[in-house]
C-alpha positions as CSV (number, residue, x, y, z in Angstrom):
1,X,40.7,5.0,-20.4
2,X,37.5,6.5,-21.1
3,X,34.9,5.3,-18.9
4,X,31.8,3.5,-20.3
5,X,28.6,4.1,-19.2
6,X,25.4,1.1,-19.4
7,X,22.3,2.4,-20.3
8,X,19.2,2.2,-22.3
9,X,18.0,5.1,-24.5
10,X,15.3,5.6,-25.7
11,X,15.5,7.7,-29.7
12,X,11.8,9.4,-30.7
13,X,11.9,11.0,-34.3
14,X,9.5,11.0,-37.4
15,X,12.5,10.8,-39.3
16,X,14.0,7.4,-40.1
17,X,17.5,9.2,-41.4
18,X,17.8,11.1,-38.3
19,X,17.0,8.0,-36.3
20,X,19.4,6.1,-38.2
21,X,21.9,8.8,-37.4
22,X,21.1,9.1,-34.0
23,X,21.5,5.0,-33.5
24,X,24.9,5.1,-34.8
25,X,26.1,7.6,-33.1
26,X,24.6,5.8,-29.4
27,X,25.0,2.5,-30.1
28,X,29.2,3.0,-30.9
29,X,29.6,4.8,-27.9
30,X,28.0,1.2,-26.2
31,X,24.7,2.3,-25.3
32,X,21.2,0.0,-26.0
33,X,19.4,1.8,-28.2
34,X,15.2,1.7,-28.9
35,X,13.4,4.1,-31.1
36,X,10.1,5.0,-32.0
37,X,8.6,7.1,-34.9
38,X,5.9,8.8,-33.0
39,X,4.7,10.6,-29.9
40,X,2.3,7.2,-29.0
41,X,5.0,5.1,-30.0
42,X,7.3,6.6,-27.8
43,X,5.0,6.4,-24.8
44,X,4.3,2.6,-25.1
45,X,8.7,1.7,-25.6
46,X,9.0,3.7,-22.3
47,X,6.6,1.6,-20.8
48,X,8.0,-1.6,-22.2
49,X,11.4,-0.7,-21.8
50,X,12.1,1.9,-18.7
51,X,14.5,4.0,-20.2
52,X,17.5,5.8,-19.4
53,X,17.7,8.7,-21.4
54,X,14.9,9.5,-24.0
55,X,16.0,11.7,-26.9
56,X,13.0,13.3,-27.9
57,X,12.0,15.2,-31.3
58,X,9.8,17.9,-30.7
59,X,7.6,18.1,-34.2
60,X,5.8,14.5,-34.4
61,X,3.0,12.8,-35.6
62,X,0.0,12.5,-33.2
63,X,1.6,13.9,-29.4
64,X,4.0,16.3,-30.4
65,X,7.4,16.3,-27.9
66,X,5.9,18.8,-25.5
67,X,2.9,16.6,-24.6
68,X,5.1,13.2,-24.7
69,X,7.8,15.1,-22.1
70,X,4.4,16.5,-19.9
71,X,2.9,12.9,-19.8
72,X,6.0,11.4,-18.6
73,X,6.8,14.0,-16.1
74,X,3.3,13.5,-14.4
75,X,3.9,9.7,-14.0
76,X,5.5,8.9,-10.8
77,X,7.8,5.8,-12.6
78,X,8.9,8.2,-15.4
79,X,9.4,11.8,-14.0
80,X,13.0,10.7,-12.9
81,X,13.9,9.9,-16.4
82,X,16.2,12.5,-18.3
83,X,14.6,13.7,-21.6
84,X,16.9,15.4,-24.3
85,X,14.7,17.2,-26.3
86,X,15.4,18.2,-30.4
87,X,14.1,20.5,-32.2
88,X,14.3,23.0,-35.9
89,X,12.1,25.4,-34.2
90,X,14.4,28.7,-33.3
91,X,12.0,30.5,-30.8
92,X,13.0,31.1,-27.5
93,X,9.2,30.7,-27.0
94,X,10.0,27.2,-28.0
95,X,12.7,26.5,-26.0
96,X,10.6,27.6,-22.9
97,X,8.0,25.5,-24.3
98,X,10.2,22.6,-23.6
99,X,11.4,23.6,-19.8
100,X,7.8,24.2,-18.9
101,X,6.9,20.6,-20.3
102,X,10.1,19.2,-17.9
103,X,12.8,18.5,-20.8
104,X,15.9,18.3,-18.7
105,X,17.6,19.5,-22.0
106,X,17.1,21.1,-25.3
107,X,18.9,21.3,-28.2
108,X,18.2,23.0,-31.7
109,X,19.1,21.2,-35.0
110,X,21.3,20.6,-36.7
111,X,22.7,19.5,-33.8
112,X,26.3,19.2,-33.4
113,X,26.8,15.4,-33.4
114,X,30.3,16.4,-30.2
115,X,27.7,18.9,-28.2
116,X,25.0,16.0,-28.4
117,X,27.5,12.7,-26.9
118,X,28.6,15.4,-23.9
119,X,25.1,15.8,-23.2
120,X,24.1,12.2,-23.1
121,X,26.7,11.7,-21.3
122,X,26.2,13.8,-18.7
123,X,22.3,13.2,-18.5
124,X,22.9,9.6,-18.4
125,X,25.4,9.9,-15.8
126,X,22.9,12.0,-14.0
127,X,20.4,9.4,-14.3
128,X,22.4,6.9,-13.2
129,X,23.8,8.7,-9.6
130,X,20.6,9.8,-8.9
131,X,18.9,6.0,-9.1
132,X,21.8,5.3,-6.4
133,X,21.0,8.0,-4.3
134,X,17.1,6.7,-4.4
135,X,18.3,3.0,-3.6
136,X,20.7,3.7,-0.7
137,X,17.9,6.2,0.5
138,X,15.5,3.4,0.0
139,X,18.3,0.9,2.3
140,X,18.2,3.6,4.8
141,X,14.6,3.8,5.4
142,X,14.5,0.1,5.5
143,X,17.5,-0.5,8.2
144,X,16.1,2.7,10.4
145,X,12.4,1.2,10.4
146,X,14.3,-2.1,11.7
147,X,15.3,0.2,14.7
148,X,13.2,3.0,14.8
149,X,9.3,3.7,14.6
150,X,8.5,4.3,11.5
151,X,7.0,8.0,12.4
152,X,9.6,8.7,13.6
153,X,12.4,7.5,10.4
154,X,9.8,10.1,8.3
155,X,10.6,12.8,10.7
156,X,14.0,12.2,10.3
157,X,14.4,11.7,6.5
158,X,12.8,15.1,6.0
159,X,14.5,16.7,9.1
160,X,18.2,15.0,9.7
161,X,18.5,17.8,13.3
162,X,16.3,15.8,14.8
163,X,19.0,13.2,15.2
164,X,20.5,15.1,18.2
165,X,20.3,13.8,22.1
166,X,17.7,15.5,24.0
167,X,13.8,15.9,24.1
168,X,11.1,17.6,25.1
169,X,8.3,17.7,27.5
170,X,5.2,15.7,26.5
171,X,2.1,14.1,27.4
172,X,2.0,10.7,26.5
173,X,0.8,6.6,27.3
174,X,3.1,4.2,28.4
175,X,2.6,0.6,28.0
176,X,5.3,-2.2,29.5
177,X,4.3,-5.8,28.0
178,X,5.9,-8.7,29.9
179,X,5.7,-12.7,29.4
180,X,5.6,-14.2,33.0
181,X,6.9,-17.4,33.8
182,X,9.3,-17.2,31.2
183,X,12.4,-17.7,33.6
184,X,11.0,-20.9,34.1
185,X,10.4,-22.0,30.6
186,X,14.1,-20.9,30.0
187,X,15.3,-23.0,32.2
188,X,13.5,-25.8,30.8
189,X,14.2,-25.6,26.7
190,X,17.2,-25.3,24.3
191,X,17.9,-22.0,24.1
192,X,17.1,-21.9,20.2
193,X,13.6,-22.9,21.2
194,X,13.7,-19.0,23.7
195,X,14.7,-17.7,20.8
196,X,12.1,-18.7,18.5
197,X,9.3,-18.3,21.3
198,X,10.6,-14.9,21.8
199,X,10.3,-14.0,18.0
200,X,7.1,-15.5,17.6
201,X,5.5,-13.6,20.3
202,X,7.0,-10.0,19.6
203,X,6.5,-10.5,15.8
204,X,2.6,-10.7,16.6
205,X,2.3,-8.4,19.3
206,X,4.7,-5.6,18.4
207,X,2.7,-5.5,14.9
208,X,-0.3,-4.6,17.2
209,X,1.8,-1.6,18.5
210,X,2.1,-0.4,15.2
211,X,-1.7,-0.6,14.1
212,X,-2.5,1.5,17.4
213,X,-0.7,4.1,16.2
214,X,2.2,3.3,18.7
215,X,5.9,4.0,19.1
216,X,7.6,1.1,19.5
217,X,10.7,1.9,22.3
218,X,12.8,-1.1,22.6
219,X,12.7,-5.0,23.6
220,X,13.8,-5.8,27.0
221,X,14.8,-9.6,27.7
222,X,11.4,-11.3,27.3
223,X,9.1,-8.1,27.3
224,X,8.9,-4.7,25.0
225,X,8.2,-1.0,26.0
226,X,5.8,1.5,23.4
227,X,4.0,4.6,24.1
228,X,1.7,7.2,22.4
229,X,1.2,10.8,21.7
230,X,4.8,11.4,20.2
231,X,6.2,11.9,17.7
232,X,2.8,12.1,16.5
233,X,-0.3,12.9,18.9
234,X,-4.5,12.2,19.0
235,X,-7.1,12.5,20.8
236,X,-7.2,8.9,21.3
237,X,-3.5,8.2,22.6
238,X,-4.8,6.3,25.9
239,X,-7.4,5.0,24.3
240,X,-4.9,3.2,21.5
241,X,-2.6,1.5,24.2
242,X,-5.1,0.1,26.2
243,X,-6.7,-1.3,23.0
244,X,-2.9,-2.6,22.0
245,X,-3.1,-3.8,25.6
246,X,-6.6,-6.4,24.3
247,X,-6.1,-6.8,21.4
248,X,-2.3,-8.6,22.4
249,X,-4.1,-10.6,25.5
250,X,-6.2,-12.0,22.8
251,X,-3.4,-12.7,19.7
252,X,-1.3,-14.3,22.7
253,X,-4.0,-16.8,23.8
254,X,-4.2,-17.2,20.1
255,X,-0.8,-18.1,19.8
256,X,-0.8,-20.0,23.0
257,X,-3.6,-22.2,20.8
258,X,-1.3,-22.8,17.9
259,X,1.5,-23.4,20.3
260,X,-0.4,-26.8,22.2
261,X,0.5,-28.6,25.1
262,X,4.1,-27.7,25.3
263,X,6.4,-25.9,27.8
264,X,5.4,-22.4,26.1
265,X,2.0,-22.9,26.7
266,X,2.5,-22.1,30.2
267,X,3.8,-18.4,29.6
268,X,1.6,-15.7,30.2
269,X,1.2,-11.9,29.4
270,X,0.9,-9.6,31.8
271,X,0.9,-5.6,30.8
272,X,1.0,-2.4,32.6
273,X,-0.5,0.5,31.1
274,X,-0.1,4.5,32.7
275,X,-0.2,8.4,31.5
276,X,1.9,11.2,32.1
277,X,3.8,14.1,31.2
278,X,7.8,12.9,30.4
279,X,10.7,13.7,28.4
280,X,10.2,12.8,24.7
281,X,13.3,12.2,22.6
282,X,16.8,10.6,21.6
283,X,18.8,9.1,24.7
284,X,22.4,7.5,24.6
285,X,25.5,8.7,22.8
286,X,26.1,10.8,20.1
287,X,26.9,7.2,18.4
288,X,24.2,5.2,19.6
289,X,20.9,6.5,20.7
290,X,17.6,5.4,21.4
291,X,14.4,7.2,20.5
292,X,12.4,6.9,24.4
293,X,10.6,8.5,26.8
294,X,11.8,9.6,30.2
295,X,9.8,10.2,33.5
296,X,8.0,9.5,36.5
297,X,5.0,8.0,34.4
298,X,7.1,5.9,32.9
299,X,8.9,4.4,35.9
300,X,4.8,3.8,37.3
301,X,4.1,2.0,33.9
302,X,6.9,-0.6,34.3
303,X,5.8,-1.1,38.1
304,X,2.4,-2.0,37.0
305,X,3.3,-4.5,34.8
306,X,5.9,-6.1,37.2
307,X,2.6,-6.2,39.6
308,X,0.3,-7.7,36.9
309,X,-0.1,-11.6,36.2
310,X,-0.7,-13.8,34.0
311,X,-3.7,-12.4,31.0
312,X,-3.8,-9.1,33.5
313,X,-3.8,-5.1,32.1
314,X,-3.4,-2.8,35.1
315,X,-3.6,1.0,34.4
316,X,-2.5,3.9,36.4
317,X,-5.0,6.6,37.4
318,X,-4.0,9.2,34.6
319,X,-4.8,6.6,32.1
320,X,-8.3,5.3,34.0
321,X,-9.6,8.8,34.0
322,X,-9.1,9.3,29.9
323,X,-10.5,6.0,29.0
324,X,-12.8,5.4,32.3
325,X,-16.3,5.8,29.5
326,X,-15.1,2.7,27.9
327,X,-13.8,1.1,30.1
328,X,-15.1,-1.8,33.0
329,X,-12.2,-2.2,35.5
330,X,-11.8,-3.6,38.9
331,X,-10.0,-1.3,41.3
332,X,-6.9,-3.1,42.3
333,X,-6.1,-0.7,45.2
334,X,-3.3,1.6,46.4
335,X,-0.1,-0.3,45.4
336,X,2.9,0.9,47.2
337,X,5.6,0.7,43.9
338,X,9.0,-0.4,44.6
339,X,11.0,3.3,44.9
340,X,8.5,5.4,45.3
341,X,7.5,7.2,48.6
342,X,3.9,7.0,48.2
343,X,1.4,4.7,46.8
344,X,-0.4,4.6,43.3
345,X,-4.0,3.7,42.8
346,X,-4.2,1.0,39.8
347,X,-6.9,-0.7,38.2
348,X,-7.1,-3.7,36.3
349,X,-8.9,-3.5,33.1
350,X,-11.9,-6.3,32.4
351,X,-13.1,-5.3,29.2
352,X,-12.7,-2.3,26.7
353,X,-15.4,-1.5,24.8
354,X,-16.0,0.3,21.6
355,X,-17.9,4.0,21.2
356,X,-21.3,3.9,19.7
């Protein structure tokens, strides 16, 4: 059974009898067929009708084919769509004419009514598998941004080795965000109301990550990891997580506002900031692996904010000394961090504020 292809196609001659022929032809073998008599014509029944295949003469009233084919290939919603293009002229300088304007194909009349349906065919099939490829490319990027920074889904859509375990050395700002008190609020609500706290609160601060130029790393129980300076590095990486770090302090009071007197309203933020060279780069299984960072810094970060209350940002010393011009902080002291042999000197951060 021969299989029948859907698709809209789109006929542009000055020549109603060739149109006419043309129409027949299409429309028996099941295809929708529009036509237009000239070059402006044909533009404005693309735009109308976002075809699948335009079948285009080359010798036209007003824009010729060439200069209809060269406007649609410079258009970002059109220079995906096949054109076919038809012509009496014999010149090879013609035909190259019609490559150089982006005709997909070019046939000389008469044309061979056989030679013409293969064509179509195939350029409409063509059309058809690549607009699939583009949409489950499209799905892709949406279900890896769900999972992965979005930096980091670019990479790999232009660079697929890059999904390999391992990673490299790198300098880079570690922030640890934690909701204290929230074992206690568990305890005390339906666990569909966690839930819905939990979402709530990530869905406003995590967005904060990602308009500091932050890598989102992974949620952990009631609390998230980020960092910044990879996959994409500034000048500024510190600088951009301890502003993520004020900027959430003061969306979560916000939500705390909307929230009322309830059980939530008693949660807190706390957040633990530090800088450091560690390993950048896919962790896990060959199956399942996490994009994360690695290291000694990191392992301080998460300290600091396990030693942070309520509303608090404490930052290691690598961090203080990169942001310490625009900064105000109180010097919390030497801070002996659970499994580590010697202390750390940590500061908690009172106010950020911005360059002149």
């Amino acid at each position: 059974m021969a299989e029948e292809l859907t698709a809209t196609i789109l006929v542009a001659d000055d020549n109603p009898d060739n149109v006419a022929l043309l129409r027949e032809m299409l429309e028996a073998a099941t295809y929708t067929v529009v036509t237009a008599y000239d070059g402006d014509e044909a533009l404005l029944k693309v735009a109308e009708t976002n075809p699948d295949l335009i079948i285009l003469d080359v010798m036209m009233p007003g824009k010729d084919g060439f200069a209809v084919c060269r406007r649609l290939k410079k258009w970002e919603q059109t220079r995906n769509i096949p054109v076919l293009m038809l012509t009496a002229l014999q010149e090879v300088a013609d035909k190259v004419r019609g490559i150089e304007a982006g005709a997909d194909e070019f046939l000389s009349k008469p044309v061979d009514m056989v030679e013409l349906q293969t064509r179509v065919k195939a350029l409409v099939k063509a059309k058809l598998y690549r607009q699939q490829v583009i949409e489950k490319n499209a799905l892709l990027e949406k279900i890896l941004n769900r999972y992965l920074p979005d930096e980091v889904v670019a990479k790999v859509l232009e660079d697929a080795s890059l999904l390999k375990l391992g990673g490299l050395r790198d300098f880079v700002t570690i922030l640890f965000a934690d909701l204290t008190g929230f074992t206690t609020f568990a305890d005390s609500v339906p666990p569909e109301h966690v839930m819905e706290t939990l979402n709530q609160t990530f869905s406003r601060l995590t967005k904060i990550v990602a308009d500091n130029h932050g890598t989102f790393d992974k949620y952990l129980g009631d609390g998230f990891m980020a960092f910044y300076g990879a996959p994409i590095s500034s000048d500024n990486d510190a600088l951009n997580a301890v502003r993520t770090a004020v900027e959430m302090r003061v969306a979560f009071e916000a939500l705390k506002q909307e929230w009322g007197d309830s059980p939530r309203s008693q949660l807190g933020l706390a957040v633990g900031i530090n800088s450091g060279e560690a390993i950048v780069g896919n962790l896990g299984s060959e199956r399942m692996m996490n994009y994360t960072v690695i290291g000694d810094a990191v392992n301080i970060s998460a300290r600091l904010e396990e030693l942070a209350g309520p509303g608090q940002i404490l930052i290691g010393q690598a961090t203080h000394a990169l942001v310490e011009d625009l900064v105000v902080t109180r010097k919390f002291g030497e801070v002996q961090l659970r499994g580590r042999s010697k202390p750390v000197v940590a500061y908690e951060l009172v106010r950020l504020f911005k360059p002149a």
